[in-house]
C-alpha positions in Angstrom: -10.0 -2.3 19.6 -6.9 -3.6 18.8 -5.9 -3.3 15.1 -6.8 -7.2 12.9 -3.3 -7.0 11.0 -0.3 -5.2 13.0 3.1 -5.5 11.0 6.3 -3.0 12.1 9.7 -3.5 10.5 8.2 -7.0 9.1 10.8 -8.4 6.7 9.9 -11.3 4.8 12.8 -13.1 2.4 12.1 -15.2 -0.7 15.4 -17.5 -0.7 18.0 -14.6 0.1 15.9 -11.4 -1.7 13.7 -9.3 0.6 10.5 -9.5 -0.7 9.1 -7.3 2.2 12.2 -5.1 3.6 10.7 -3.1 6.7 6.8 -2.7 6.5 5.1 -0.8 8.4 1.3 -1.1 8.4 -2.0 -1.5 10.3 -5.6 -2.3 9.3 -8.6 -1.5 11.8 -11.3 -4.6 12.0 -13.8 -3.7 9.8 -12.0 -1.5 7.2 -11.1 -1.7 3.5 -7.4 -1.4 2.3 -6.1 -2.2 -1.1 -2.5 -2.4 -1.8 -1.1 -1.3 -5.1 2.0 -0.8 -6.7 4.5 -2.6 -10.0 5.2 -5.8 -10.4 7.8 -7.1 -7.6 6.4 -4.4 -5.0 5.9 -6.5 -2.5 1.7 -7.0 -2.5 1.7 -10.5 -3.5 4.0 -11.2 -0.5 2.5 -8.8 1.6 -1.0 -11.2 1.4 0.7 -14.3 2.4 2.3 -13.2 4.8 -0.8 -12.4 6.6 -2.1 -15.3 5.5 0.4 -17.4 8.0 2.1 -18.2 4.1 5.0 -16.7 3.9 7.2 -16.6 7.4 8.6 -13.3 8.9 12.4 -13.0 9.6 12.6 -10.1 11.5 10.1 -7.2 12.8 6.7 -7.6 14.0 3.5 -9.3 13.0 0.4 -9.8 14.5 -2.7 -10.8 12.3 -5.9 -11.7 14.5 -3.9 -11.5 18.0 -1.7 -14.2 16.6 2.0 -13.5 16.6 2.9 -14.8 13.1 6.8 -15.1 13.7 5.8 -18.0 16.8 2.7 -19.7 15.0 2.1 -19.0 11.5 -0.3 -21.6 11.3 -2.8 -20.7 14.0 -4.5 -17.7 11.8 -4.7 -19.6 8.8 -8.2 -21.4 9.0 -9.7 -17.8 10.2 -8.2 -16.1 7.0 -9.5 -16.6 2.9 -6.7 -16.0 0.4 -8.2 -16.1 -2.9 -4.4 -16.3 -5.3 -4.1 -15.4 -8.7 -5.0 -18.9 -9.7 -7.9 -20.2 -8.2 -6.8 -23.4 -6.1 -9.3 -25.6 -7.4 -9.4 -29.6 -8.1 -10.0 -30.0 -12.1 -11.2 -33.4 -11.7 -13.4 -31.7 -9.0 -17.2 -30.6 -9.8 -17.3 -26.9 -8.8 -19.4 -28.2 -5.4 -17.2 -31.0 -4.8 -14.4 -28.3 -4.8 -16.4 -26.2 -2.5 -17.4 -28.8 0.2 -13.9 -30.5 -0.2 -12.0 -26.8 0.8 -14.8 -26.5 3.9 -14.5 -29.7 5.1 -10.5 -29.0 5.3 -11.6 -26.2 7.4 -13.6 -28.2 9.9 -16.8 -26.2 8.3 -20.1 -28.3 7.3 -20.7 -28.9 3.7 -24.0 -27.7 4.2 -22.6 -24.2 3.3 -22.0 -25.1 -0.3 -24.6 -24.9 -2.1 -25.7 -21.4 -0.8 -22.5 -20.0 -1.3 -22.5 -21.4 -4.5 -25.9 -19.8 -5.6 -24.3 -16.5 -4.3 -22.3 -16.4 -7.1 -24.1 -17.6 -9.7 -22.5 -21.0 -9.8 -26.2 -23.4 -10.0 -27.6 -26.3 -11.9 -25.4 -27.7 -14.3 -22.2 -24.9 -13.5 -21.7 -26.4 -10.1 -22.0 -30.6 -11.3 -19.5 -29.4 -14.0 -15.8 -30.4 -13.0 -14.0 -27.3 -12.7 -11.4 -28.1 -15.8 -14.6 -27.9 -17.5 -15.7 -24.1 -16.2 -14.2 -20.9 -18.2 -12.0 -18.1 -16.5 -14.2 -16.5 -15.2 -16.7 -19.0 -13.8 -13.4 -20.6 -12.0 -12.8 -17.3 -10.6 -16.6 -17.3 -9.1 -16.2 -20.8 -7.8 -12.9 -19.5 -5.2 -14.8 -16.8 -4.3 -17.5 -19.0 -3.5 -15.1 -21.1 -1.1 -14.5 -17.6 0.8 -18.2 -16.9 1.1 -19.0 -20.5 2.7 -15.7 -20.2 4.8 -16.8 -16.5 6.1 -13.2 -15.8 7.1 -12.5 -12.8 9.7 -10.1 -11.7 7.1 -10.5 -11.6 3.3 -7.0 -11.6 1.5 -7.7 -11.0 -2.2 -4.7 -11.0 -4.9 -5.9 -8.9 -7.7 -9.1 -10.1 -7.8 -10.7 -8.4 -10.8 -8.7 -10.4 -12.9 -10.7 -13.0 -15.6 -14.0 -11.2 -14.7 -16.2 -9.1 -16.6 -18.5 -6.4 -15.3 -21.0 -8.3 -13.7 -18.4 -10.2 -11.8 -16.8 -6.9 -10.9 -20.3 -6.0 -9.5 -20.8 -8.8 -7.3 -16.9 -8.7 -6.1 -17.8 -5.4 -4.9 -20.8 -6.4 -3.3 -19.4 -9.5 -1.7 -16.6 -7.1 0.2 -19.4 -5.1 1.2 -21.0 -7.8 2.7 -18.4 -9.5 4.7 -17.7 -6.0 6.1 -21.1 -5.9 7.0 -20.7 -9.3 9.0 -17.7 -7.4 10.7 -14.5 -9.1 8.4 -12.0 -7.1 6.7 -10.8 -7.1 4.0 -7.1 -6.4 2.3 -6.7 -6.6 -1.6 -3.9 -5.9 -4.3 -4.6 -4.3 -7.6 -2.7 -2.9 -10.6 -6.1 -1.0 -11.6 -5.3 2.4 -9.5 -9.1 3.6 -10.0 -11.2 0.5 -9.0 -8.8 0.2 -6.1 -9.1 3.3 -4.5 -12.9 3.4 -5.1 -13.8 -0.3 -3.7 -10.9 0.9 -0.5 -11.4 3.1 2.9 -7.2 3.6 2.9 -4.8 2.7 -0.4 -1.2 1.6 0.7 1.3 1.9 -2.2 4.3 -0.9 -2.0 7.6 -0.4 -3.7 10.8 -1.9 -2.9 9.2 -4.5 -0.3 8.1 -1.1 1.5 4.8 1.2 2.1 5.6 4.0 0.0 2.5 5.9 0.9 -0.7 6.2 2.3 -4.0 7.6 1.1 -7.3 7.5 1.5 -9.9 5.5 -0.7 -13.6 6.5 -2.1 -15.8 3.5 -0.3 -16.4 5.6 2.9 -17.9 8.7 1.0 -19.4 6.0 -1.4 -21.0 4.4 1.0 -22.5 7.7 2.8 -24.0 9.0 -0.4 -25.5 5.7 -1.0 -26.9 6.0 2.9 -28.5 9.3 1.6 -30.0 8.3 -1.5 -30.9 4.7 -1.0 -29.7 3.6 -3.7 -27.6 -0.3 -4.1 -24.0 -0.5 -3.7 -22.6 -1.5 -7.0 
């Protein structure tokens, strides 16, 4: 099966500074790969780039079959990106914002509400406009946009920030879901730990470059939970 992001000597320039100078680096349909590394690494850059965001100068780069340096665009309604910032409407309900970001992906509005509930986000949270909504509750509301949108490929940009430990729980469970459905799933992190548990490989940036590669905990997480039948947390 061929690999669902593909990048070899990709170089990617913010105005005349390399923000990626020569990555190398694949990720297998299915799998789990955060990316960590200092400030200015390259991770942020890294995600939109595979997101179709950011274009490629040089090198290769092939996310979902589609060549990235000919048609950025065409693998960006199969792809979440879920930024720092939430992108939400203020003046927006957090259902309005919802059904407006699906029906910009040709998707029904139908899904909303579901995705919505999946979260947490019901009642009164999702009438409130999302100006009104702390942090945190934002923070639930874009990841509610990716769960209605199902993308093929989650793109998450440190997104444990704003959330307390429930949230952190149902982040987690949320990757292990779309995994389950057969997405993958890339993520940055400054939080070494979390990263390499919630991960099946962590790549290390530095210098717009894949310093190294190791392996994460989820795999042998996810066996022992097979053995004891217990919930994945």
């Amino acid at each position: 099966m061929d690999p669902v992001v593909l990048l070899r000597g990709a170089v990617a320039l913010t105005g005349r500074f390399p923000a990626l100078s020569g990555v190398d680096l694949s990720v297998a349909a299915g799998e789990v790969v955060s990316v960590v590394g200092a400030n200015g690494a390259g991770k942020t850059t890294l995600l939109r780039v595979c997101a179709g965001l950011v274009p490629v100068s040089s090198g290769e780069a092939i996310v979902l079959g589609v060549d990235l340096r000919a048609d950025p665009s065409a693998v960006r309604r199969r792809v979440g990106l879920l930024g720092h910032a939430p992108s939400l409407y203020d003046e927006l309900t957090a259902a309005e914002n919802v059904r407006f970001a699906l029906r910009a992906a040709g998707l029904g509005a139908d899904r909303a509400t579901p995705a919505l509930e999946r979260v947490g986000i019901t009642g009164r949270l999702a009438k409130t406009v999302a100006g009104g909504l702390s942090a945190g509750q934002r923070r639930r509301v874009a990841l509610s946009v990716l769960v209605a949108r199902a993308p093929e490929l989650w793109l998450l940009d440190e997104p444990h920030a704003g959330l307390d430990a429930g949230a952190r729980n149902l982040l987690s469970d949320l990757v292990t879901e779309a995994v389950r459905s057969g997405a993958s799933v890339m993520f940055s992190s400054h939080e070494s730990e979390v990263a390499a548990a919630m991960s099946d490989r962590r790549v290390t940036m530095s210098g717009g470059r894949v310093a190294d590669v190791t392996s994460g905990g989820r795999r042998a997480k996810l066996a022992a939970v097979g053995e004891g039948g217990s919930h994945v947390a």
